[in-house]
C-alpha positions in Angstrom: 121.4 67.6 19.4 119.7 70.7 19.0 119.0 73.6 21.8 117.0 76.6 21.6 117.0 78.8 24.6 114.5 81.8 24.7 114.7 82.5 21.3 113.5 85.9 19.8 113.1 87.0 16.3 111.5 90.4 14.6 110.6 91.5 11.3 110.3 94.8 12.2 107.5 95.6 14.5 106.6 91.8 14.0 107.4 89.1 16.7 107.6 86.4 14.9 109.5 83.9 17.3 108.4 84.6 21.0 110.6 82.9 23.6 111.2 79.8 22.3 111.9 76.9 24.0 113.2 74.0 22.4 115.2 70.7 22.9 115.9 68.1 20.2 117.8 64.8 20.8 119.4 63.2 18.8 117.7 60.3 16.1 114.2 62.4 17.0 111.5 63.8 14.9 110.1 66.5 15.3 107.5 68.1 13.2 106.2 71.5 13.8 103.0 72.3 12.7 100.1 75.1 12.7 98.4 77.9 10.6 99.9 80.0 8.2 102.1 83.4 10.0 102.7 81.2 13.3 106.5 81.0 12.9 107.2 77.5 11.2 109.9 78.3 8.5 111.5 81.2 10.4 112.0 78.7 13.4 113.5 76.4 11.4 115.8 78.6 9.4 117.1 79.7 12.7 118.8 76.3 13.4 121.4 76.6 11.1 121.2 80.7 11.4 119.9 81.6 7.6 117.6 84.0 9.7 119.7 85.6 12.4 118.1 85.8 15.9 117.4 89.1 17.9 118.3 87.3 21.6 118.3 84.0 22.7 120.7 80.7 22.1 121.0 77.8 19.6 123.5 75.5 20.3 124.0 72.3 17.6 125.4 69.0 19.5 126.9 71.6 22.1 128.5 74.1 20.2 127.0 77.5 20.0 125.7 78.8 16.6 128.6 80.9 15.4 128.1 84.7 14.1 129.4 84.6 10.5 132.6 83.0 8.9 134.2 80.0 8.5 132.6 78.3 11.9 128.9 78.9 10.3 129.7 77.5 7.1 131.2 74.5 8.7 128.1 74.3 11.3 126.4 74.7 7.7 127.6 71.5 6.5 126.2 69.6 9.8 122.9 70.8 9.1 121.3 69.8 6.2 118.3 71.8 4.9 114.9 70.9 2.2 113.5 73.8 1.0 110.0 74.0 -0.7 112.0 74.8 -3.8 114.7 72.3 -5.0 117.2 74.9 -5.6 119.0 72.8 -8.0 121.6 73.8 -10.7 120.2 73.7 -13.3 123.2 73.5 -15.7 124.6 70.3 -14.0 123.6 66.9 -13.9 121.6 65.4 -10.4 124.9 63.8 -10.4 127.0 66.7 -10.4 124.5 68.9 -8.2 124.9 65.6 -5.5 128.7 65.5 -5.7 129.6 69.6 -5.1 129.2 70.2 -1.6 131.0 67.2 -0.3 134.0 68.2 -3.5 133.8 71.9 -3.0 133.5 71.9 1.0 134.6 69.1 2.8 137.0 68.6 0.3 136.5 64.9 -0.7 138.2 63.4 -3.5 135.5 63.0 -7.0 136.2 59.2 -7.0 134.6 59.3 -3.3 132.1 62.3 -3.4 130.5 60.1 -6.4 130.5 57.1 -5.1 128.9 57.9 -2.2 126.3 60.5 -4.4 125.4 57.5 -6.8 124.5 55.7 -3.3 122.1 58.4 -2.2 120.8 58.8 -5.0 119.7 55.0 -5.7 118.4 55.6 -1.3 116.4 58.0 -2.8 115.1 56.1 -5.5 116.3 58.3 -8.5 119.7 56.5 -9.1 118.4 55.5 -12.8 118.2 59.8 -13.2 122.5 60.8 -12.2 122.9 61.6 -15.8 120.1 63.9 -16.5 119.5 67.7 -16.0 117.0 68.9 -12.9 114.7 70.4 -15.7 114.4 66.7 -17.0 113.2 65.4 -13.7 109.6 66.1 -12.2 109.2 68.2 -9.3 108.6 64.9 -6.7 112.3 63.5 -8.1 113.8 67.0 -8.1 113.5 66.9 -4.6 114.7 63.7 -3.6 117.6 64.8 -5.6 117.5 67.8 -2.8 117.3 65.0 0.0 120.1 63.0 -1.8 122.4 66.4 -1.7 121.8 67.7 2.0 122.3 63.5 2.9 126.0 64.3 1.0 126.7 66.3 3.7 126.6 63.5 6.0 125.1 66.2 8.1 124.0 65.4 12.0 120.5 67.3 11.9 118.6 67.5 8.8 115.9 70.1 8.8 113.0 70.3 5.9 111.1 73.1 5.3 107.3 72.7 3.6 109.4 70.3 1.5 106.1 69.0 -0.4 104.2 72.1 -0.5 105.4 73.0 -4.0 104.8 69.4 -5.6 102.0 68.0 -7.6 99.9 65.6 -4.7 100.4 62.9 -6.6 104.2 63.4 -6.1 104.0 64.3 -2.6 103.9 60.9 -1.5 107.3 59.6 -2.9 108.8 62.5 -1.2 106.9 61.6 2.5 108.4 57.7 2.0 111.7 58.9 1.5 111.8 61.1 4.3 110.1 58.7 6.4 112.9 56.3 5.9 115.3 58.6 6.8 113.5 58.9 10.3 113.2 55.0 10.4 117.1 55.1 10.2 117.5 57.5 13.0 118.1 60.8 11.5 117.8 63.6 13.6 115.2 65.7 11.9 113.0 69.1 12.1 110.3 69.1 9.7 107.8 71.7 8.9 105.1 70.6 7.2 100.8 70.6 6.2 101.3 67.0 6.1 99.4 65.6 8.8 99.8 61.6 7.8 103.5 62.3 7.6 103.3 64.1 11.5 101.4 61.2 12.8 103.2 58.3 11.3 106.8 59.5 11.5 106.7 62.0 14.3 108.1 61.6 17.8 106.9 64.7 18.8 104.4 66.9 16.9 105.0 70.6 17.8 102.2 73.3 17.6 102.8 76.8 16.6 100.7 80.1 16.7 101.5 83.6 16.9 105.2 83.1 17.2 104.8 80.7 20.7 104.8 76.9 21.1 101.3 76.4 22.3 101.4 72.6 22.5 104.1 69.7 22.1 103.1 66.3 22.5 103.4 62.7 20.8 101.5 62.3 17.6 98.9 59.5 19.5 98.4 62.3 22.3 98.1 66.0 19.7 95.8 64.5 17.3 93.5 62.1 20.0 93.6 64.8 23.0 94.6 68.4 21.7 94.8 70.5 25.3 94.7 74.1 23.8 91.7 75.9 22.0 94.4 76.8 19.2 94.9 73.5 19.0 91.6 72.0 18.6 90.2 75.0 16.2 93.3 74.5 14.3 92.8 70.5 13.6 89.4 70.4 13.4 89.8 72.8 10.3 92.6 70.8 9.1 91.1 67.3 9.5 87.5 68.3 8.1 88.3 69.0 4.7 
């Protein structure tokens, strides 16, 4: 579903994505995880190209990542992305905020693009909250309401990026669940995240960055029982200690 080839990315004299290697199929999840600088989020903002890469390929379900235009906003709308910030309207309803990509870009009719929203919205477990304004909502429903919106999209890879690192902890939890049912579904999903319950229980594969490389991939059992690299092991023996 998703194919990086030798991937390279600078911010000026910094390397932040060093040959990167990476194939995703399709109903897997991946999450990527290691310390702060290692590459994470620029990784996954390269899938659907919101950081351009210096050299390299992406292809999504076989189709290269296109340049610019047209193509890239319809690739766009097959790749769903969770920021750490909700990025909601705030001067339209969750309902509203639901229903405009699949209205304004794939050109549904209302009667269908809320039908479908007031669906995803009950998945998510905020259907009781399609009437209210995002500033009315608390940060953990504000981003299922994010969830519910990319989900709209009906997109074939969903990517999240520190999705829970701007909630409350007691919130983070409701978000985890929902995402975790996504992956029991079979969504195809890339997740960066500090949530190491989440990586263990709804991982496939557990990904470790540092310094812009992959050091390790591995099943969740195998990376947290048996890390193989020193970064590894330093890393999660901070991680799981405190």
């Amino acid at each position: 579903m998703v194919v990086l080839s030798k991937v390279n990315k600078h911010f000026g004299a910094l390397h932040v994505l060093q040959d990167i290697d990476l194939t995703i199929t399709q109903g897997e999840v991946v999450v990527v995880i290691g310390p702060s600088g290692s590459g994470k989020s620029t990784l996954c903002r390269t899938i659907n190209r919101l950081e351009p890469i210096d050299s390299g390929s992406i292809t999504i379900d076989g189709r290269a990542l296109p340049q610019e235009g047209r193509a890239l906003a319809r690739l766009r709308s097959d790749v769903g992305m969770v920021f750490q910030s909700f990025n909601l309207f705030a001067h339209k309803t969750v309902l509203q905020n639901v229903m405009l990509g699949p209205v304004k870009v794939r050109r549904e009719t209302r009667q269908a693009a809320e039908l479908r929203a007031r669906q995803l919205l009950d998945r998510v477990g905020v259907g009781n909250q399609a009437d209210k304004y995002p500033a009315q909502l608390s940060g953990g429903q504000q981003q299922r309401v994010a969830i519910a919106r990319a989900l709209a999209m009906q997109p074939k890879v969903m990517l999240f990026d520190e999705p829970t690192s701007a909630l409350d902890p007691e919130m983070v939890n409701e978000v985890l669940e929902t995402m975790r049912s996504l992956a029991a579904d079979g969504m195809t999903m890339v997740v960066v995240t500090h949530e190491m319950g989440f990586a263990r229980s709804a991982a496939n594969r557990v990904i470790f960055m540092a310094d812009g490389r992959i050091v390790e991939e591995n099943t969740p059992d195998e990376f947290f029982g048996n890390p193989r690299s020193d970064r590894a092991r330093d890393f999660l023996s901070k991680i799981l200690h405190h």
